[in-house]
C-alpha atoms as an extended CHARMM CRD file, in Angstrom:
* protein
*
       104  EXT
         1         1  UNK       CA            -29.7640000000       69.8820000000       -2.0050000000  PROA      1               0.0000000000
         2         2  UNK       CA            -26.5660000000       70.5760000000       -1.0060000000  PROA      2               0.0000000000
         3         3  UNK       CA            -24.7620000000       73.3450000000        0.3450000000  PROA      3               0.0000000000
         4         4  UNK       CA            -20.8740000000       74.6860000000       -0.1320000000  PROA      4               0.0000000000
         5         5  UNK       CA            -20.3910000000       77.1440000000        2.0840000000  PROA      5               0.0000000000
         6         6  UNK       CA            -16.9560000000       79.1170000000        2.4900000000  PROA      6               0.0000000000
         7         7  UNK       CA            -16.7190000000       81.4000000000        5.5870000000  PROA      7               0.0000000000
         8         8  UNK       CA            -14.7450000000       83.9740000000        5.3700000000  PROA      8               0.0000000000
         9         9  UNK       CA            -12.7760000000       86.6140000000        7.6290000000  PROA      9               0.0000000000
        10        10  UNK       CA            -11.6670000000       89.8870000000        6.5490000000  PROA      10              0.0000000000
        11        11  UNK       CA             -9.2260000000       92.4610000000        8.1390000000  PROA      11              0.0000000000
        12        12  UNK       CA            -11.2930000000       95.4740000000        8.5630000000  PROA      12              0.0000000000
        13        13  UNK       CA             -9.1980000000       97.7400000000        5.9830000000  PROA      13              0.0000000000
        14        14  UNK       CA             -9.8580000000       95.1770000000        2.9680000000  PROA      14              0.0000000000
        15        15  UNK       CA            -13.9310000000       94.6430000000        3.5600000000  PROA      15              0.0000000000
        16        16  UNK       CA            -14.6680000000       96.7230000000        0.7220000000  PROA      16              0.0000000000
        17        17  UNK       CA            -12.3150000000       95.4820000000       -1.7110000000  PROA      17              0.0000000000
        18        18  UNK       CA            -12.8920000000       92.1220000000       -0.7810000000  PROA      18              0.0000000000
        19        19  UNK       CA            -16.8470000000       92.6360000000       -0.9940000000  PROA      19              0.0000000000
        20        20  UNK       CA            -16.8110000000       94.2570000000       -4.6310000000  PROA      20              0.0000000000
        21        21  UNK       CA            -14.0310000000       91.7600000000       -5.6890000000  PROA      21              0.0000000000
        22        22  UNK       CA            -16.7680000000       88.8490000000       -4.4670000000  PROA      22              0.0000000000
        23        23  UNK       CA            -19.8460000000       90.0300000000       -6.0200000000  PROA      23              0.0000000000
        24        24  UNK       CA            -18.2650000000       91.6100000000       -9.6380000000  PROA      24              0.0000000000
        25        25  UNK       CA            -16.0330000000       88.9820000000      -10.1930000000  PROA      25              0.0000000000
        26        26  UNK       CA            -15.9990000000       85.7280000000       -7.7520000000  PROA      26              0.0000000000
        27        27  UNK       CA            -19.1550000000       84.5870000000       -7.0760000000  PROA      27              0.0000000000
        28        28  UNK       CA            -20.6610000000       85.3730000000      -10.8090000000  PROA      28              0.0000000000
        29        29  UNK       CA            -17.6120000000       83.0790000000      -11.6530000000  PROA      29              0.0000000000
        30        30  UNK       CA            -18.5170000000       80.1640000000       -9.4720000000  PROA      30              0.0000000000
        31        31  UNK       CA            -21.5480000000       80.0620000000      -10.3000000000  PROA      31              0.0000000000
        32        32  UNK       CA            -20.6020000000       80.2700000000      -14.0200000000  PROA      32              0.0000000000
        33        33  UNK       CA            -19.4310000000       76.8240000000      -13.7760000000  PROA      33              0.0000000000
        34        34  UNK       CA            -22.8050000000       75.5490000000      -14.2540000000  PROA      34              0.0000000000
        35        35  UNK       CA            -22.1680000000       73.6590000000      -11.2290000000  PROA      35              0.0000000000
        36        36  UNK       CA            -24.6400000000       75.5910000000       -8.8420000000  PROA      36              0.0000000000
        37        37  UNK       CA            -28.1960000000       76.9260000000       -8.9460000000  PROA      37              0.0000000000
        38        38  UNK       CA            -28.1600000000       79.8820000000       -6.4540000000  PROA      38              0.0000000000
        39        39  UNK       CA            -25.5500000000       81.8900000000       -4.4500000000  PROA      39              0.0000000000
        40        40  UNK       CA            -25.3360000000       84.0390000000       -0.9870000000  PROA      40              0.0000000000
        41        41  UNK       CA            -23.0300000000       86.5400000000        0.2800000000  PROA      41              0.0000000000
        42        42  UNK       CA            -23.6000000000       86.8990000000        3.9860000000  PROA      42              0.0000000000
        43        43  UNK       CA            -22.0560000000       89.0460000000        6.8080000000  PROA      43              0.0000000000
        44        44  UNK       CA            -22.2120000000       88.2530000000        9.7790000000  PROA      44              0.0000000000
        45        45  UNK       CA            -23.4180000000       90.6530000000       12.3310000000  PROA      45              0.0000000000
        46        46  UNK       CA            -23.8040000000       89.1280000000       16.2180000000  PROA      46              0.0000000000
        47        47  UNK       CA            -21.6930000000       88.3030000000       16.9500000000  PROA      47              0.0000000000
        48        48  UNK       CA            -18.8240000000       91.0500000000       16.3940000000  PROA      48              0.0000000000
        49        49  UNK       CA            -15.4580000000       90.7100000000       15.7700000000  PROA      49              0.0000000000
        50        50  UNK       CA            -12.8210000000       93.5100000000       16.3770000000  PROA      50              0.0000000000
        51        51  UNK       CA            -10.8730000000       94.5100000000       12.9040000000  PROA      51              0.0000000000
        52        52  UNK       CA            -12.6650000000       91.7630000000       11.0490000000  PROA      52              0.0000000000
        53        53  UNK       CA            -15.2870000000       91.0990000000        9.5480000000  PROA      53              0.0000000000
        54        54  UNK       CA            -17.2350000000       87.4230000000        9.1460000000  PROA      54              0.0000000000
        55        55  UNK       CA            -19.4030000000       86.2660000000        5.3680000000  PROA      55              0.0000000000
        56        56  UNK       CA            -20.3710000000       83.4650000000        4.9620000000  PROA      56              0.0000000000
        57        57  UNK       CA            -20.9870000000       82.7540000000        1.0140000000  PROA      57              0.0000000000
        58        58  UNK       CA            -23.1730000000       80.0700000000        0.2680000000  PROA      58              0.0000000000
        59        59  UNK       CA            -23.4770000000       78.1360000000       -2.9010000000  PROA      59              0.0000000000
        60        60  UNK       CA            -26.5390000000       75.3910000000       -3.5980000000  PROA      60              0.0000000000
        61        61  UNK       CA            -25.9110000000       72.0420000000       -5.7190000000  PROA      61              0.0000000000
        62        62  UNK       CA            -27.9120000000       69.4870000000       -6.9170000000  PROA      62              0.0000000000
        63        63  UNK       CA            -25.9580000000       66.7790000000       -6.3170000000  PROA      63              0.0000000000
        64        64  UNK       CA            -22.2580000000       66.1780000000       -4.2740000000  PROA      64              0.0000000000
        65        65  UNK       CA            -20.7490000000       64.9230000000       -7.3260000000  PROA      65              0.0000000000
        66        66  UNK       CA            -21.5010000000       68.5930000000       -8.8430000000  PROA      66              0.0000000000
        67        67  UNK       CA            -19.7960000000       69.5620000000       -6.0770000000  PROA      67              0.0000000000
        68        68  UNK       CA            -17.1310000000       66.9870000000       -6.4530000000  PROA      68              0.0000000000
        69        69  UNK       CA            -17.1530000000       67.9840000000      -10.2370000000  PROA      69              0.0000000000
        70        70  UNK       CA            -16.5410000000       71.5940000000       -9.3160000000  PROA      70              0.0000000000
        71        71  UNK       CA            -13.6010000000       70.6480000000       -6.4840000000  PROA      71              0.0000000000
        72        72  UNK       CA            -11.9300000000       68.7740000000       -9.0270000000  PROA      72              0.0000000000
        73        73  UNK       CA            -12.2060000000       71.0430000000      -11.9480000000  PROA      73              0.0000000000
        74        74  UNK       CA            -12.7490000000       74.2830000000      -11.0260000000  PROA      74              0.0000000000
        75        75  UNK       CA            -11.7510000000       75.1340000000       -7.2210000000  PROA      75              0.0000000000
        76        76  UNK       CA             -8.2810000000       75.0980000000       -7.8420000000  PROA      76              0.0000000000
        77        77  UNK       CA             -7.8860000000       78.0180000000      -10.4170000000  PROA      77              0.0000000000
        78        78  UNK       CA            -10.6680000000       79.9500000000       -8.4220000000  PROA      78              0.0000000000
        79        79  UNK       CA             -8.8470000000       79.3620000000       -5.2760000000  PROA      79              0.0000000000
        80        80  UNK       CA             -5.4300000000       80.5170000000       -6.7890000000  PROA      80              0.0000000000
        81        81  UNK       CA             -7.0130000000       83.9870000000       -7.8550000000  PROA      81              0.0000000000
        82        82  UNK       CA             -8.4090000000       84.9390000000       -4.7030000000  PROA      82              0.0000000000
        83        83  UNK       CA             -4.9490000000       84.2140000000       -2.9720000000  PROA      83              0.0000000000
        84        84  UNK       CA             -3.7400000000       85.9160000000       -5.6780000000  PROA      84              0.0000000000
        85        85  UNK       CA             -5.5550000000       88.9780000000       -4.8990000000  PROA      85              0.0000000000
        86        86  UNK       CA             -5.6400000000       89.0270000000       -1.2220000000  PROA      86              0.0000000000
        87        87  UNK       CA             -2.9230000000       87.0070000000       -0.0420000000  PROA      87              0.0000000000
        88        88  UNK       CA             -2.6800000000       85.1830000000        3.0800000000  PROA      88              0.0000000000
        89        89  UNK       CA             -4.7050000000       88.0550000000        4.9270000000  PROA      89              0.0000000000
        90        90  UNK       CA             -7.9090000000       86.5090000000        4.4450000000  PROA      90              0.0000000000
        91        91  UNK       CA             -8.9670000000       83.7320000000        6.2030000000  PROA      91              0.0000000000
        92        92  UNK       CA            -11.2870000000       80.7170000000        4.7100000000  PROA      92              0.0000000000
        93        93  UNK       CA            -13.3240000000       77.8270000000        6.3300000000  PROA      93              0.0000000000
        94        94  UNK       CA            -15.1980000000       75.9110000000        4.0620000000  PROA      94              0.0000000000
        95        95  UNK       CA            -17.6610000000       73.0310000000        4.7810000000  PROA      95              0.0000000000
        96        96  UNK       CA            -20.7660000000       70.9550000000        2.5050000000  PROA      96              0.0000000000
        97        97  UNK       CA            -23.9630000000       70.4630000000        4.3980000000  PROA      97              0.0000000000
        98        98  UNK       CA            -26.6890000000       68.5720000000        3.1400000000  PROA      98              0.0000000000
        99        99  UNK       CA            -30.6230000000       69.5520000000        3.3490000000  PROA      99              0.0000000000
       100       100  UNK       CA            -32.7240000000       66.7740000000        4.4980000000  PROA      100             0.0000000000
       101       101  UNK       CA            -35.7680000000       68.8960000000        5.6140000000  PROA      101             0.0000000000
       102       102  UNK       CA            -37.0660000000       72.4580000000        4.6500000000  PROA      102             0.0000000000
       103       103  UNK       CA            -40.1320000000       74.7600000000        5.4720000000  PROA      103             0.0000000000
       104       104  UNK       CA            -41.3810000000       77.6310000000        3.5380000000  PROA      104             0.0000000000
């Protein structure tokens, strides 16, 4: 399995936008690529920041040439609507890490 995961900080006054813009609109949209088979939308709590706030969203593919598939194909546009709404105020860090063991 393997995960795409975009951290993400928020100035303070936009948190709420940002969160309903993420899980009406974003997310669902990602994920209606086809491309992945679950989604997470995590803030971070401990540690605090001051006037930000830290998610993390997670995304879970099969295979990194989904993910590849998706970078090519489908990032881009994605990418250029969330800029699009927030501007340079937001902050994103994203990074692919791979599962090789897992206990449930």
């Amino acid at each position: 399995m393997i995960t795409y995961q975009v951290e993400v900080t928020v100035p303070s006054h936009l948190v709420e936008q940002w969160v309903e813009y993420m899980t009406q609109q974003h997310i669902a949209d990602v994920v209606n690529t086809g491309l992945f088979l679950t989604a997470h939308l995590i803030r971070v709590v401990d540690p605090v920041s001051e006037n930000v706030t830290v998610f993390r969203v997670r995304y879970a593919c099969r295979s990194t040439e989904d993910l590849e598939r998706y970078r090519r194909e489908h990032a881009p546009a994605l990418q250029a609507h969330h800029t699009e709404m927030f501007g340079s105020a937001i902050i994103a860090v994203r990074s692919v890490t791979e599962d090789l063991w897992h206990l449930s």
